[in-house]
C-alpha positions in Angstrom: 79.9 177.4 118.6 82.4 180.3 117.6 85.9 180.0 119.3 87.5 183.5 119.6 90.0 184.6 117.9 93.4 185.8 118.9 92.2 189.5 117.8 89.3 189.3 120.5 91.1 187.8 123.5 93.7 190.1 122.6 91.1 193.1 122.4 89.3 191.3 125.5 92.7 191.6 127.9 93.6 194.8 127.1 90.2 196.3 127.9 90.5 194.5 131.4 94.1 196.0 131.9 92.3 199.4 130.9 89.7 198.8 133.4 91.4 197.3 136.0 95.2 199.2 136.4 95.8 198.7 139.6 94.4 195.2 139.9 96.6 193.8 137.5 99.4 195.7 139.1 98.7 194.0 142.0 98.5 190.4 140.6 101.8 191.1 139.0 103.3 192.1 142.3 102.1 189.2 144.0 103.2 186.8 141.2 106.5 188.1 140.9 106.8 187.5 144.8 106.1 184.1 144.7 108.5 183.1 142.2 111.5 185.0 144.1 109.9 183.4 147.7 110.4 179.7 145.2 113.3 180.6 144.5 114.8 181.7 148.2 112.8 178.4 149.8 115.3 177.8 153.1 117.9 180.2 151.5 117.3 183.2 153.3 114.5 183.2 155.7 114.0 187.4 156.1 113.7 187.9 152.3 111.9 184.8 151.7 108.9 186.4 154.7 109.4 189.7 152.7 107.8 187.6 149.8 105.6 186.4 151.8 104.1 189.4 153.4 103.9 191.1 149.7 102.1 188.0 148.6 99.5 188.8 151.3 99.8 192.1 150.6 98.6 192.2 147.0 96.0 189.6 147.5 94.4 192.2 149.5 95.0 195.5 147.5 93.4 193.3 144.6 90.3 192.8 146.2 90.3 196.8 148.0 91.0 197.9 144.5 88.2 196.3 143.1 85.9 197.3 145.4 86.5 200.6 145.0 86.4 200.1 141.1 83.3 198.6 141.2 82.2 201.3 144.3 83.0 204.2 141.5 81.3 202.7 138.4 78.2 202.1 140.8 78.2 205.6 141.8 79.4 206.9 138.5 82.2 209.4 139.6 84.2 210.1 137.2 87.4 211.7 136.9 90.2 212.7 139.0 87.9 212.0 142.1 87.4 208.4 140.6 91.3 208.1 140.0 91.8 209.2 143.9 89.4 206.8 145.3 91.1 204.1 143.9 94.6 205.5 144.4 93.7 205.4 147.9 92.2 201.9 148.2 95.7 200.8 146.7 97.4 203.0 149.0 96.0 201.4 152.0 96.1 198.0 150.4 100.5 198.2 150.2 100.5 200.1 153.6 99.4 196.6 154.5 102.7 195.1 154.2 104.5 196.9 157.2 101.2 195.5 159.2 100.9 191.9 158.4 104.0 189.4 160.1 103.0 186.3 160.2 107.1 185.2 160.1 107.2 187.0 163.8 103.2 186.5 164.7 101.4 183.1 164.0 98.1 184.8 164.7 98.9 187.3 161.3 98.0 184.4 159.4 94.9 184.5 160.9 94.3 187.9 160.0 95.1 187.9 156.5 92.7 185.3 155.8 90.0 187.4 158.0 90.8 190.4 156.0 90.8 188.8 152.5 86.9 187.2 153.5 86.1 190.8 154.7 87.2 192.2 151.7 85.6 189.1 149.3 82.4 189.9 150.8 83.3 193.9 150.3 83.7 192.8 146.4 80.3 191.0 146.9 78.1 194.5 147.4 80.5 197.2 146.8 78.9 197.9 143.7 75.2 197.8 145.2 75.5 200.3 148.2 72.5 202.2 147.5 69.2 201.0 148.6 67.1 198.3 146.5 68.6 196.4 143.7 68.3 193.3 145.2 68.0 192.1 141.8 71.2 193.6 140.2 72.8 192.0 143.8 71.9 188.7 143.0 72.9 188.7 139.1 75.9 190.1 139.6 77.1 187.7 142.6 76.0 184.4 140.4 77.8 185.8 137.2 81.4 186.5 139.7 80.7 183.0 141.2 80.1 181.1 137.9 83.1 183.3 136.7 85.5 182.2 139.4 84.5 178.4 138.4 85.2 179.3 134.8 88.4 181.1 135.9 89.5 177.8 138.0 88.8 175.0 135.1 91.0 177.4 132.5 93.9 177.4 134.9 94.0 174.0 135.7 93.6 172.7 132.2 96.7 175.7 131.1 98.4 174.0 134.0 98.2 170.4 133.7 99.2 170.6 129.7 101.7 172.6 130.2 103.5 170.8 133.1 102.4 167.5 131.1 104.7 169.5 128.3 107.6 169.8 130.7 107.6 166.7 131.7 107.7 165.3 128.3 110.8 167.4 127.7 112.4 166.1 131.0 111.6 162.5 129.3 112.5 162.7 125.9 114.8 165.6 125.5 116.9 165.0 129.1 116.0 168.0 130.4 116.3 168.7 134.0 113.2 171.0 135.0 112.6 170.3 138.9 110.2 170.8 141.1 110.5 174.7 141.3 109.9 174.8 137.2 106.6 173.3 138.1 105.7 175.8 141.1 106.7 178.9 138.9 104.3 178.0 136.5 101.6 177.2 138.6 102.4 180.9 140.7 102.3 182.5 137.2 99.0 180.7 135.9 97.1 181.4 139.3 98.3 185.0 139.8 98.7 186.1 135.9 96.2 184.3 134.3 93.5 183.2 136.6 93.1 186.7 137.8 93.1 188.8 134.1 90.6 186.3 133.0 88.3 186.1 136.0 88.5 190.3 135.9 87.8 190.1 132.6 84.3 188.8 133.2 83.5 191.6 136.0 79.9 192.5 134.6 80.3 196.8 133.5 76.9 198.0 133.4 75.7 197.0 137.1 72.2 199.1 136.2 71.1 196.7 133.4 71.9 193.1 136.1 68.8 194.4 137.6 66.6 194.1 134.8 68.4 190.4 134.0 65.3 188.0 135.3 66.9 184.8 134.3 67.8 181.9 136.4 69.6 179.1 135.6 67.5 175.6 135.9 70.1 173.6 136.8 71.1 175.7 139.9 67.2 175.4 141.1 67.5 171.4 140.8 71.1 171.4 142.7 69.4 173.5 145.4 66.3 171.9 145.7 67.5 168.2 145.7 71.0 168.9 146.5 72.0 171.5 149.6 67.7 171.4 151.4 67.8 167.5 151.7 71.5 168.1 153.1 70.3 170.7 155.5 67.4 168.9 156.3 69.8 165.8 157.6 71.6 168.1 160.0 69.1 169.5 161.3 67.2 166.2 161.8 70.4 164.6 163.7 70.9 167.8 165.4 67.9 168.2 167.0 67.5 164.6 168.0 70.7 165.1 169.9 69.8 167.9 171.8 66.5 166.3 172.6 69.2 163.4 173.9 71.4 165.8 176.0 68.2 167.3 177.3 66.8 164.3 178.6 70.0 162.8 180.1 70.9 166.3 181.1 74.4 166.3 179.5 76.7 168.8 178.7 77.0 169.0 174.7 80.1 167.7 172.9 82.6 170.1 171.4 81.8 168.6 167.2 78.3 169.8 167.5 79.4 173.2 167.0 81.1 172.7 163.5 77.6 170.5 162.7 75.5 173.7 164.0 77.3 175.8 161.7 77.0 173.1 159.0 73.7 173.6 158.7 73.6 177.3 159.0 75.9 177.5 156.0 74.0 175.1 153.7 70.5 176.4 154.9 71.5 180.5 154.2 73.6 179.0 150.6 70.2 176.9 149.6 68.4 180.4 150.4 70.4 182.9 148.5 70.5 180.3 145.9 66.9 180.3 145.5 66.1 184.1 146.1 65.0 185.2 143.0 62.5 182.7 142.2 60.6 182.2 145.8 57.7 184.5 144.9 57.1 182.1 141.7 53.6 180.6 141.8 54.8 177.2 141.6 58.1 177.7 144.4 55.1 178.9 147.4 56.6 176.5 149.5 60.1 178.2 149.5 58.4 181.0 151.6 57.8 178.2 154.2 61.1 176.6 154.0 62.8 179.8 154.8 60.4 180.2 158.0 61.3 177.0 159.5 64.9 177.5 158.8 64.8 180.3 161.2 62.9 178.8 163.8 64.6 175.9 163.5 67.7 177.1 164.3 67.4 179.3 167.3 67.2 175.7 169.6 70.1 174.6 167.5 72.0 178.1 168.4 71.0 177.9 172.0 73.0 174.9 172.4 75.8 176.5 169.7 76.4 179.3 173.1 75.9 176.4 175.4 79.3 174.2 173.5 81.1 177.7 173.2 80.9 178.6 176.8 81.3 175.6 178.4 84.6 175.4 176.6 85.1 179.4 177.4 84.8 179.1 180.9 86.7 175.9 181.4 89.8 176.6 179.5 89.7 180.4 178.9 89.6 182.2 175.1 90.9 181.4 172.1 90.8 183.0 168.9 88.6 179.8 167.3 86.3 179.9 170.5 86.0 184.0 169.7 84.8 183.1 166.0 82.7 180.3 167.4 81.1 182.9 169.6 81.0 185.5 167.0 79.8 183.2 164.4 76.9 182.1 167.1 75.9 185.8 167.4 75.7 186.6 163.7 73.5 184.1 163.3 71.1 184.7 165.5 71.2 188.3 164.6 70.5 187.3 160.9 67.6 185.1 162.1 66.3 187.6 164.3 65.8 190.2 161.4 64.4 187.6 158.8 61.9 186.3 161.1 60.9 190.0 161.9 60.7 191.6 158.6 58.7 190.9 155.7 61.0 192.3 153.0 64.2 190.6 153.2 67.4 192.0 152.4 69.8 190.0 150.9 72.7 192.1 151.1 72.4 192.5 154.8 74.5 188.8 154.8 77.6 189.8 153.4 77.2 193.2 154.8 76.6 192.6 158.2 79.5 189.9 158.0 82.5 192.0 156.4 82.0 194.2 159.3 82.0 192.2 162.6 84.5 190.5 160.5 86.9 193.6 160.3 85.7 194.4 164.0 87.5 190.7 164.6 90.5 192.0 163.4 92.5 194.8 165.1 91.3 196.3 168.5 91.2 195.8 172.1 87.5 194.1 171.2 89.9 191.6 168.5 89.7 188.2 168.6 93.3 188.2 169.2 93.1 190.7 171.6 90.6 189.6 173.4 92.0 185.7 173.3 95.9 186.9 174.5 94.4 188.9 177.2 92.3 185.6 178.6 95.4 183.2 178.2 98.0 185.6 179.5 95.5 185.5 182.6 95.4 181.9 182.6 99.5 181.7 183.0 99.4 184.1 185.5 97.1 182.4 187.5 99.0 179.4 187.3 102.1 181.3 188.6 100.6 182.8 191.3 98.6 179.7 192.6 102.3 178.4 192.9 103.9 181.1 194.6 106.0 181.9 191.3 104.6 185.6 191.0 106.7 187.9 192.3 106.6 191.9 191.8 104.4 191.4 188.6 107.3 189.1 187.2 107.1 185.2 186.0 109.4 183.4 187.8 110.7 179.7 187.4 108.3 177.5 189.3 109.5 174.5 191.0 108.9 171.9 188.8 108.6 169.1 191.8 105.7 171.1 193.6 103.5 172.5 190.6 101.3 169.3 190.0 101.3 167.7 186.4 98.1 169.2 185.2 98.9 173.1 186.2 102.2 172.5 184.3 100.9 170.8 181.5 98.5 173.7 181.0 101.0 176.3 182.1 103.4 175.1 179.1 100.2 174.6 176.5 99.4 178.5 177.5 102.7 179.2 177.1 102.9 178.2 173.4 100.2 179.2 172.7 101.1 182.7 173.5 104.8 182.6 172.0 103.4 180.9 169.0 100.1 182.9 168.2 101.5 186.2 169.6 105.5 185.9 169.9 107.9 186.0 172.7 107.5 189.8 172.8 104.1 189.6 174.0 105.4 188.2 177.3 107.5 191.3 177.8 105.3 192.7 180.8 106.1 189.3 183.0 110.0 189.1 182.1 112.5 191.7 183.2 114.8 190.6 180.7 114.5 192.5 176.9 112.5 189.4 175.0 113.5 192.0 172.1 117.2 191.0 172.5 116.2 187.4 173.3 114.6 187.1 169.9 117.3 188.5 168.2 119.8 186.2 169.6 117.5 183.0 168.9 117.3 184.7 165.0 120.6 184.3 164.9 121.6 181.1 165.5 122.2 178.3 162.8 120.3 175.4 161.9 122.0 171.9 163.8 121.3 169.7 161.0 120.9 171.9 157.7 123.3 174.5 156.0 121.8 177.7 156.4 119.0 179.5 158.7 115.9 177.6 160.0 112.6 178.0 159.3 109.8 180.5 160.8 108.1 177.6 162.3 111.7 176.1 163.8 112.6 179.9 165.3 109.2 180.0 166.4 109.4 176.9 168.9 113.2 177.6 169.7 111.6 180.8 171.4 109.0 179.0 173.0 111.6 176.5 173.9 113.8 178.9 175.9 110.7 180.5 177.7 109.5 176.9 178.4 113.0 176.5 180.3 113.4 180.1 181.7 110.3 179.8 183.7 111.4 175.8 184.5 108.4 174.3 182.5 111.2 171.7 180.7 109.7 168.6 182.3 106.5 169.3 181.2 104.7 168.9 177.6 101.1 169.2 176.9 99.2 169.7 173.5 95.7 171.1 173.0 93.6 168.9 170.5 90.6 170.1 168.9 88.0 168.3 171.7 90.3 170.4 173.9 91.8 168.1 175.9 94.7 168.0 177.4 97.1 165.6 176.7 100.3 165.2 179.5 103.0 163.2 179.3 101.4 159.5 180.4 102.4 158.7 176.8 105.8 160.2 175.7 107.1 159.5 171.9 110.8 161.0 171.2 112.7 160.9 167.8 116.6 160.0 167.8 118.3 160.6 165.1 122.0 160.5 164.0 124.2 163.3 163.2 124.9 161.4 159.7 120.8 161.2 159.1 121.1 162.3 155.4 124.2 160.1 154.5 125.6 156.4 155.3 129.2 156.2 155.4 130.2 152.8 153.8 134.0 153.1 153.6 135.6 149.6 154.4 132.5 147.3 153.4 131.1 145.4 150.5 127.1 145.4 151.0 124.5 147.9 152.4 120.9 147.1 152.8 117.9 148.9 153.5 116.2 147.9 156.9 113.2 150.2 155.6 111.1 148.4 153.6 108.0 147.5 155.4 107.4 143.7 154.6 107.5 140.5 156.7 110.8 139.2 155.0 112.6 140.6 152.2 115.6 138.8 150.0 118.3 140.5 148.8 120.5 138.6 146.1 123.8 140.5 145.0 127.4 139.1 143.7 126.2 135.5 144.4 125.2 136.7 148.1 121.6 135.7 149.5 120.8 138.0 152.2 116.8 137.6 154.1 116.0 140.2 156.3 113.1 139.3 159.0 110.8 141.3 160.1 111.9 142.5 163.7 110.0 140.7 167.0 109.6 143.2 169.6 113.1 144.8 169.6 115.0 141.8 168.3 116.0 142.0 164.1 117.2 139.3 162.1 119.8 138.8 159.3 120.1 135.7 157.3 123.4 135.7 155.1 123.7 132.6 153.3 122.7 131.1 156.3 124.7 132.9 158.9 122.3 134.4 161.2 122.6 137.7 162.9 120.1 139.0 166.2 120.2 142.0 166.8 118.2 143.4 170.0 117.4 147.1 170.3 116.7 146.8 173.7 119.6 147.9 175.0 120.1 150.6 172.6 116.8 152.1 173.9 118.2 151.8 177.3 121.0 154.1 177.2 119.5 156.7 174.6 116.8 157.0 176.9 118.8 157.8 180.0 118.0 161.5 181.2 121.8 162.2 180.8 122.0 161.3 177.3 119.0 162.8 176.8 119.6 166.7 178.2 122.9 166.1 176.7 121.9 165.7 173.3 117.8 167.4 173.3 117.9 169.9 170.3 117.1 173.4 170.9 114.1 174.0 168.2 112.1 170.8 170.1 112.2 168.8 173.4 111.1 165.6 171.4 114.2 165.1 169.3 117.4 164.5 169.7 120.7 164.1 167.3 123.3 161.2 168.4 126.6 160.3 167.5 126.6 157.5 165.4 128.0 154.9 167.5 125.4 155.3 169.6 122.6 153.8 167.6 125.0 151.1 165.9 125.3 147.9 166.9 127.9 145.4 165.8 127.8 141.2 165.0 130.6 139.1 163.3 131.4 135.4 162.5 134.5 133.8 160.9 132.2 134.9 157.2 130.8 138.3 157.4 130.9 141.9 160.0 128.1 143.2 160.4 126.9 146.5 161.2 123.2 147.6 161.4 123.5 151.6 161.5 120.5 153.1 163.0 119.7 156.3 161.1 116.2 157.0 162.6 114.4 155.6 165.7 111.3 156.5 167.0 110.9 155.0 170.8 107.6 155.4 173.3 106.0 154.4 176.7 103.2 154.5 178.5 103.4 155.9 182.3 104.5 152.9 184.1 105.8 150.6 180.8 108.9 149.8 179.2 110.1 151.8 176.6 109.3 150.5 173.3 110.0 151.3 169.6 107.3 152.4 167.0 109.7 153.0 164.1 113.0 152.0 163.1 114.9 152.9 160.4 118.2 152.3 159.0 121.0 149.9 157.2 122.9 146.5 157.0 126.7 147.3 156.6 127.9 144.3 155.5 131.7 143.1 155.1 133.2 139.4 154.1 135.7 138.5 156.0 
């Protein structure tokens, strides 16, 4: 085996730079990016989503401009018209960035990912637009997925050594690389180099991948005994549980969709995998696999719409119930036309899927469109059924007459919109400017931290004041992925000193750590023996050379818990934690030897509707002074 030499990588990159312009360019934008967004972590939140959003940004001009690379070569146009095409896919691919917020709009997360898989799967046929050359399509897909792999394993062995390399220098040399040494490297390795070597194994002559008849042996055996066993388990437990819920005449549960689509993904994978070789004399019974895939999985889609709509109807639209139902409809339009026609078409699977993806995206007929318009209609409803609707306006509702149900889901639509969409999508029910309202939340500081919050933390503080603006404050309800609502019979709050990150020990001779998570733990210092005891209930023990110290929580937990103390000191990004003064969370023992003080730092107290308060965690330090 010949290893190349520095001549042909040399000769190999610059090729790839030659062939690939604006790619590169746009891995070096996005590179560069991350390293400044590293570098400006919870420094300065607007530049640091201005890396962000460029980040996103070149991740998706890479894969437009290689489409339209590979688009060009297919087509062979040459020349300025082959410089213009390309121009223009880059051109579309920065305009991007004025587009994509996902600082301001959770739900742009969401579309960035949808647009980089529509744009993956553009990559994926781009270069086989004209009809036939199933073949070539097939080659050329295994060569960029076996590439990608290769890609991967070079990065992460660069990586690893390399960090291994710093870290040695931090050890023996008494360096003092941190953590963001660590993440540049890695942003430079998976931008740089991962992308210049996976372009670099882009097959050029797309014409000769259809005359390219081989197929690798071990990707038949992985298929074969591999991915058609798997599927063959799903759909086995799949169909036995809808003969179940048939015959007890059940409503399906919620999981079965991600099983459904389980199977569809490693029953279509096993079948592309195997494409080339089903007409092989000895692989007959391929053809009959492929059959019974399809047939097997219109029952298994039939109770896919049932799951999706009994959710749809019950608690409205959502953008994951969209996909489910989207997902639900490709399928069956993918089975529907293999069933039907003899020659089967390959491409029409990416195809058909980059462009109900894209449809997802941006529209009126958007998931997100589509899923704000249902929920804003859910909240409204809820308004109106309590007479807090007035001249097309939210109003506060009164929070002693709206049930606990209607304002548990009132506040879980309510963050869903502010969170997925942003306070400004709630402009049409407020009379106030949310535009001004946002502005003002922007500007505030962080209570606990030098410096600006975090997207998520201004996220919730908007949420927050809606929550109380429309006199949802008592309220709290999450949505879990079986879609349940969960109100406040259970309630878990944080407390939290306004000295959380530091422990004043002025005046005393001993502190010690309450944190460790053992039964008993001994502490010998200066000739003291201290045992801490694993707390009972509320009550903790301290053992100092044989004086012994209770302390009982209890009454701590009553008076933080008291709904004075509590409005008094709730923090504005959350309605689950709250920042105490210090003497409130310390308690105080002392005998003729020692003072002590056990300083609660962190706290974490719950209760069932109807139960005592009681504390889940506990956190904090001995103070401990000889007298």
């Amino acid at each position: 085996m010949r290893f190349p030499s520095v001549k042909n990588l040399a000769d190999s990159a610059v090729l790839t730079l030659r062939r690939f312009p604006f790619e590169v360019a746009f891995a070096l934008t996005g590179t560069i990016a991350a390293i400044v967004k590293i570098e400006l972590t919870r420094v300065n939140r607007i530049s640091e989503s201005w890396c962000t959003r460029t980040i996103m940004m070149a991740n998706l001009g890479l894969l437009l401009s290689l489409g339209a690379t590979l688009y060009t070569e297919s087509r062979e146009i040459t020349g300025g018209r082959k410089i213009g095409l390309r121009a223009l896919a880059a051109l579309i691919g920065i305009a991007l960035i004025f587009i994509i917020n996902p600082a301001e709009r959770e739900a742009d997360y969401v579309r960035f990912l949808l647009l980089s898989l529509a744009l993956h799967l553009l990559v994926a046929y781009a270069g086989f637009t004209k009809p036939g050359h199933i073949q070539g399509f097939w080659q050329f897909n295994r060569t960029l997925f076996l590439q990608s792999l290769t890609a991967v394993l070079y990065s992460g062995v660069l990586f690893a050594g390399l960090a291994g390399a710093i870290g040695a220098m931090n050890f023996l040399f008494n360096f003092e690389f941190e953590w963001d040494t660590f993440a540049i490297l890695f942003a430079c390795i998976a931008g740089l180099f991962n992308t210049i070597f996976f372009l670099s194994g882009v097959p050029a002559n797309l014409q000769a991948l259809d005359r390219d008849l081989s197929y690798p042996k071990g990707l038949k055996i992985f298929t074969q005994y591999v991915l058609i066993p798997l599927a063959t388990v799903y759909v086995s437990i799949l169909l036995a549980y809808e003969a179940r819920i048939l015959i007890l005449w059940a409503l399906p549960k919620g999981l079965v969709s991600n099983l459904i689509l389980g199977y569809a993904v490693f029953g279509i994978l096993a079948l592309l995998l195997v494409y080339p070789i089903r007409d092989h004399e000895e692989n007959k019974w391929l053809k009959s696999y492929t059959r019974s895939f399809y047939f097997l999985l219109i029952p298994l889609l039939g109770l896919l719409f049932v799951a999706a709509g009994t959710r749809i109807f019950k608690y409205g639209i959502t953008e994951k119930r969209y996909f489910l139902l989207l997902l639900a409809c490709w399928l069956l339009f993918i089975t529907i036309m293999f069933l039907v026609r003899k020659n089967q078409n390959i491409k029409l699977i990416p195809i058909s899927l980059s462009l109900l993806t894209l449809l997802s995206i941006y529209g009126p007929q958007s998931a997100f469109s589509v899923a704000e318009y249902s929920q804003k209609k859910l909240l409204v409803d809820i308004f109106k059924k309590n007479n807090a609707f007035k001249d097309g306006k939210l109003i506060a509702v009164d929070s002693l007459k709206i049930s606990k149900k209607e304002g548990s889901r009132a506040v879980a639509t309510l963050n869903y919109l502010v969170e997925t969409h942003d306070l400004e999508s709630l402009q049409p029910y407020f009379s106030r400017d949310l535009q001004k309202v946002s502005d003002s939340i922007s500007n505030l500081k962080d209570s606990k931290l030098i410096g600006t919050f975090s997207n998520y933390e201004l996220r919730y503080r908007k949420f927050d004041w809606a929550k109380k603006e429309l006199g949802l404050n008592s309220f709290n309800s999450y949505y879990y992925e079986s879609d349940t609502v969960v109100t406040d019979s259970y309630v878990n709050y944080t407390f939290t000193t306004n000295q959380h990150y530091a422990t004043v020990v002025k005046g005393f001779d001993y502190l010690l750590d309450e944190g460790v998570v053992a039964d008993t733990v001994h502490f010998k210092a200066d000739g003291l023996i201290a045992t801490r005891i694993k707390a009972q209930d509320t009550m903790f023990t301290l053992n100092i050379d044989g004086s012994i110290f209770l302390f009982d929580l209890g009454p701590v937990i009553k008076n933080i818990t008291a709904p004075a103390k509590m409005d008094k000191y709730v923090q504005d990004n959350t309605d689950h934690q709250f920042v105490l003064p210090v003497k409130d969370l310390t308690l105080i023992k002392s005998n003729d030897r020692f003072e002590v003080q056990f300083v609660i730092d962190q706290i974490n107290v719950g209760k069932e509707k109807g139960k005592a308060w009681e504390a889940s965690y506990v956190h904090g330090s001995y103070l401990v002074k000889k007298r």
